[in-house]
C-alpha positions as CSV (number, residue, x, y, z in Angstrom):
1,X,-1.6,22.7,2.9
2,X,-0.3,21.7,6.3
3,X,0.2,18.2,8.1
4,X,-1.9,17.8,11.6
5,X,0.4,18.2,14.4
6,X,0.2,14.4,15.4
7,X,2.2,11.7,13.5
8,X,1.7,8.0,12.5
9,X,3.0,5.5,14.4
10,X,6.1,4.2,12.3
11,X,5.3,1.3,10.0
12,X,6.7,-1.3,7.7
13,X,5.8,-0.6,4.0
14,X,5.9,-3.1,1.2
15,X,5.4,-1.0,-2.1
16,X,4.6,-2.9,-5.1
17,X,4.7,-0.9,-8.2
18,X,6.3,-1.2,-12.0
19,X,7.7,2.9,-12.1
20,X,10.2,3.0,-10.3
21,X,9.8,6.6,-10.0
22,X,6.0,6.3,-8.6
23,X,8.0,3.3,-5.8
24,X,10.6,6.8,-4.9
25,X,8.0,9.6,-4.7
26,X,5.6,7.1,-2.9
27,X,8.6,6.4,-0.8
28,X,9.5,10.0,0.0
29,X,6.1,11.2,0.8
30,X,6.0,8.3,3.5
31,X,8.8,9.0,4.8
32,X,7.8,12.7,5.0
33,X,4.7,11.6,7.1
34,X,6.9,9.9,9.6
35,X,11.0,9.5,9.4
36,X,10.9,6.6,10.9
37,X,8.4,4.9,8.7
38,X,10.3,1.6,6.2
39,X,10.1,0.6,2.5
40,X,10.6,-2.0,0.6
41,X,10.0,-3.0,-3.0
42,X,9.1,-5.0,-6.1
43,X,7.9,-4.5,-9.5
44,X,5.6,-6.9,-9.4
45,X,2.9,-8.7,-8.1
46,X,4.6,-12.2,-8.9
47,X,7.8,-11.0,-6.9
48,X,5.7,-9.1,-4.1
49,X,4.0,-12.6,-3.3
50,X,7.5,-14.3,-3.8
51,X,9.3,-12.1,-0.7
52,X,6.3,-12.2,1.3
53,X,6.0,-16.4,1.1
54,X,9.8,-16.5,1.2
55,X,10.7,-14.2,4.4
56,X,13.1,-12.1,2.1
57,X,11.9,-9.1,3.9
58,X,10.0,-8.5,7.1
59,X,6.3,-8.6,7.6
60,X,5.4,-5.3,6.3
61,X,2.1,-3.3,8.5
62,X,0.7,-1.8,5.4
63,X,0.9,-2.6,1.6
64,X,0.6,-0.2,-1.2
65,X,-0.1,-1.8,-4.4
66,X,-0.6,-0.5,-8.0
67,X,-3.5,-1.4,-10.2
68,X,-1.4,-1.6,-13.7
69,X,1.4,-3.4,-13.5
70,X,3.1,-6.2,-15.9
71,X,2.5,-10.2,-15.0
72,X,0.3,-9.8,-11.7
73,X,-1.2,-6.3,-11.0
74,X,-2.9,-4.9,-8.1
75,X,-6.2,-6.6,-8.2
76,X,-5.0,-9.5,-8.4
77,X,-2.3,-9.4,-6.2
78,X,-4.9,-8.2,-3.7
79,X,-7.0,-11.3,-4.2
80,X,-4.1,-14.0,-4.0
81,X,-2.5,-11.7,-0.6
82,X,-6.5,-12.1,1.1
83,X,-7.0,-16.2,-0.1
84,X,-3.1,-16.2,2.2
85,X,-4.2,-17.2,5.7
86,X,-0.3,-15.8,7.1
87,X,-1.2,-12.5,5.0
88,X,-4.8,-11.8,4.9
89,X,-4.9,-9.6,7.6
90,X,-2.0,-7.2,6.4
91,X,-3.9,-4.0,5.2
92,X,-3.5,-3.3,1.4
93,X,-3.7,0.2,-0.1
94,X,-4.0,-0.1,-3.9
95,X,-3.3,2.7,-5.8
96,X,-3.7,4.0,-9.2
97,X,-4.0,7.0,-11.5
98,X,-7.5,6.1,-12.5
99,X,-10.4,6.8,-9.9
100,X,-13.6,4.7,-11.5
101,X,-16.0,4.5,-8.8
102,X,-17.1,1.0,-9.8
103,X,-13.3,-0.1,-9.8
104,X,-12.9,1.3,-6.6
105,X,-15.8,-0.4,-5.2
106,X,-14.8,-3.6,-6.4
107,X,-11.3,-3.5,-4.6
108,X,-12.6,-2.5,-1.9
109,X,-15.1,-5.4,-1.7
110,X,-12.4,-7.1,-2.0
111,X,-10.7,-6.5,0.8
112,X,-8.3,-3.3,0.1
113,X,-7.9,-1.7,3.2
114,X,-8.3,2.1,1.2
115,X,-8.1,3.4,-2.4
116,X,-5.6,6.0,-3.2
117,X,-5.7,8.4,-6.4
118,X,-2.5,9.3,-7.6
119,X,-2.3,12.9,-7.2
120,X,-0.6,15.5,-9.3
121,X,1.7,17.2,-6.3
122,X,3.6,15.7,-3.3
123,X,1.5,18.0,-0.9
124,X,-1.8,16.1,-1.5
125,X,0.2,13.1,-1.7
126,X,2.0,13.8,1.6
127,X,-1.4,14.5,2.9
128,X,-3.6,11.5,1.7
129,X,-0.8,9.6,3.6
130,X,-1.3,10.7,6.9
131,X,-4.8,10.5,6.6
132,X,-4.1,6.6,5.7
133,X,-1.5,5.7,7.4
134,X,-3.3,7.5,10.6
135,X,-6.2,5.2,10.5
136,X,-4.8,2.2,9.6
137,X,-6.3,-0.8,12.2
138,X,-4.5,-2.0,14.9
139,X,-1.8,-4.8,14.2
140,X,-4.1,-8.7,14.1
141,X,-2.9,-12.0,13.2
142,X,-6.6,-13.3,11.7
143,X,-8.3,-12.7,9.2
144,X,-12.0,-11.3,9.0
């Protein structure tokens, strides 16, 4: 499989996810995308929201969030990020091994930006990425 020719502009990632090796592949496939792209990362939900309210790190462009995690998961995460008038309008990707249309639908109702399978290889990965990341909305301070 091969990358189109044109890049993403670089962004500002916030990854939220419990394996740490899901938070490294994730990481590296970005990065693969565009070399200029930056990560940062929690475990959690709980801590996610924690360095977002407390300006531990910078406001990220994109968020990619797992469904399954311990004490505050994707979902809900994704609901207490969009009630956040300062964060609302930072695009959330959540992410998940499990592809259940009527889960899917849900998140994106409300308000995940995108939906991403995990998939079994970095190339698809690597892929899915650019299409994301390449059509992620311009930068806005309000929320819809």
């Amino acid at each position: 499989m091969h990358l189109p020719d044109t890049i993403p502009k670089p962004v500002t990632i916030f990854i939220i996810d419990d394996d740490e090796d899901d938070q490294l592949l994730l990481e590296e496939a970005l990065l693969s995308v565009n070399s200029d792209n930056t990560c940062f990362f929690c475990s959690d939900g709980i801590d996610g929201l924690k360095k977002l309210r407390g300006g531990i790190l910078p406001r990220p462009d994109v968020i990619f969030a797992d469904v399954n995690m311990p004490l505050l998961g994707g979902k809900q995460f994704l609901i207490q990020i969009k009630k956040d008038p300062l964060f609302c309008a930072i695009p959330v990707i959540i992410y998940s091994t499990s592809s259940f249309e009527t889960e899917i639908k849900a998140l994106i109702f409300l308000g995940a930006e995108s939906f991403l399978k995990k998939p079994s290889d970095f190339n698809t990965l690597e892929e899915s990425l650019h299409t994301i990341l390449s059509a992620l909305p311009d930068a806005k301070n309000t929320c819809s």
